[in-house]
N, C-alpha and C positions, 0 to 999 in steps of 0.2 A: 259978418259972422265972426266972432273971437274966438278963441283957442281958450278952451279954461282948464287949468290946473287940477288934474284929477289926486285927493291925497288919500290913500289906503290906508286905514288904522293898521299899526303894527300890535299886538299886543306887549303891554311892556311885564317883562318877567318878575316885576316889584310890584305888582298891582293885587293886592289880596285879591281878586277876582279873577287872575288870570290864569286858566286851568293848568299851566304848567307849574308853576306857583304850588297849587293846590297838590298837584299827584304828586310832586317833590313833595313836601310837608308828610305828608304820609309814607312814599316808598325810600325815599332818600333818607331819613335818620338811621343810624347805627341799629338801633334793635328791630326795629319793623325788618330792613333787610336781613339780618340776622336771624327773625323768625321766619322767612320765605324760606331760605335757604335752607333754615332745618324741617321744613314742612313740605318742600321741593325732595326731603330724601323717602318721608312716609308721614302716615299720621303720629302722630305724638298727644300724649296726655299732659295735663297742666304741667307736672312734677318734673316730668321726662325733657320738658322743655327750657323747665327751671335749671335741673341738670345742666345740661348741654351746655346753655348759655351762659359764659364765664360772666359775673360780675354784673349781670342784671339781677332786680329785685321783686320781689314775689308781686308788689304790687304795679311798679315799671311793665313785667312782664303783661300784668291783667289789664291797665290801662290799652296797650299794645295791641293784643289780642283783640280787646271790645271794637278799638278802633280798625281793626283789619277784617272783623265779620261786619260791623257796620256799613266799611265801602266793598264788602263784596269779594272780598281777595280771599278769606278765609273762612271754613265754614266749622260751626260749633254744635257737637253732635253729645247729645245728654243722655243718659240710660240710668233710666230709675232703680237702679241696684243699691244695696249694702254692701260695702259704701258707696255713695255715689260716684258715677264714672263720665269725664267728659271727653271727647275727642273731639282733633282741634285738625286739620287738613287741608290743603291749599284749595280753592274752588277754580274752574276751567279757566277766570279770568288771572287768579291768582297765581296758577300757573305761566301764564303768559309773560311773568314777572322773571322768571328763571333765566332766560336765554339773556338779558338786559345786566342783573344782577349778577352773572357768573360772567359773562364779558368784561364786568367792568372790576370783577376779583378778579380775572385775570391778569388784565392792566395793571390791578395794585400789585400786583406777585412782580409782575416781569419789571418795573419802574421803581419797587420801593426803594432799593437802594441808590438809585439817582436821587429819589426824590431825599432821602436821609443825606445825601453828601450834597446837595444843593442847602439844605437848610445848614451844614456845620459850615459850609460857604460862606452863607450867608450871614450868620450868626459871629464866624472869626472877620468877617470886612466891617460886620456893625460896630462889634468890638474894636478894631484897629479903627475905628473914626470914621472907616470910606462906607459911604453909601451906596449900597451896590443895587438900588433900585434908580434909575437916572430920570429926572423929570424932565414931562414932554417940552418938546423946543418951541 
């Protein structure tokens, strides 16, 4: 009887297919998080959210939005009035998204300025010629 090599597939995180891949794609870009957050505080209308949001663009934001009632994370509530009125609100799973997303604004708060005096570091050693990144031995 031999011994045979048992090999476990790892999923690899470059693989279009690999679902961490996939929910990064969606909750990891700047405006998706940036609309949880604001929809983490209450419901918000298109407008309200155009507001808020420095520097995204009316159609950025609509992309955004389709894409986040699409996977379920936000829900999109229509009322046949004059004028028309929509309301836009995080759904239970979308929720779920907050505790991950303010953890890790936290981390940027507490670390930005490391991270700003790592890159003038970095950027005065590129300059002076030395490579401050060392390649493996």
């Amino acid at each position: 009887m031999s011994a045979t090599n048992s090999v476990v597939p790892v999923p690899d995180p470059l693989d279009k297919d690999c679902p961490i891949r996939e929910v990064l794609d969606r909750v990891g870009d700047k405006w998706s998080s940036l609309i949880v957050v604001r929809l983490g505080q209450r419901t918000h209308r298109f407008n309200e959210l155009h507001r808020e949001i420095d520097g995204i663009s009316q159609r950025m934001l609509t992309l955004n939005l389709r894409q986040l009632v699409r996977d379920g994370l936000v829900s999109r509530t229509a009322y046949a009035t004059v004028p028309p009125r929509v309301d836009y609100e995080l759904t239970e799973l979308g929720r779920t998204l907050l505790a991950p997303i303010t953890a890790l604004h936290e981390w940027a708060v507490a670390h930005r300025d490391d991270i700003r005096q790592a890159r003038v570091d970095h950027d005065g050693a590129m300059a002076a010629g030395v490579d401050s990144v060392a390649a493996p031995a």
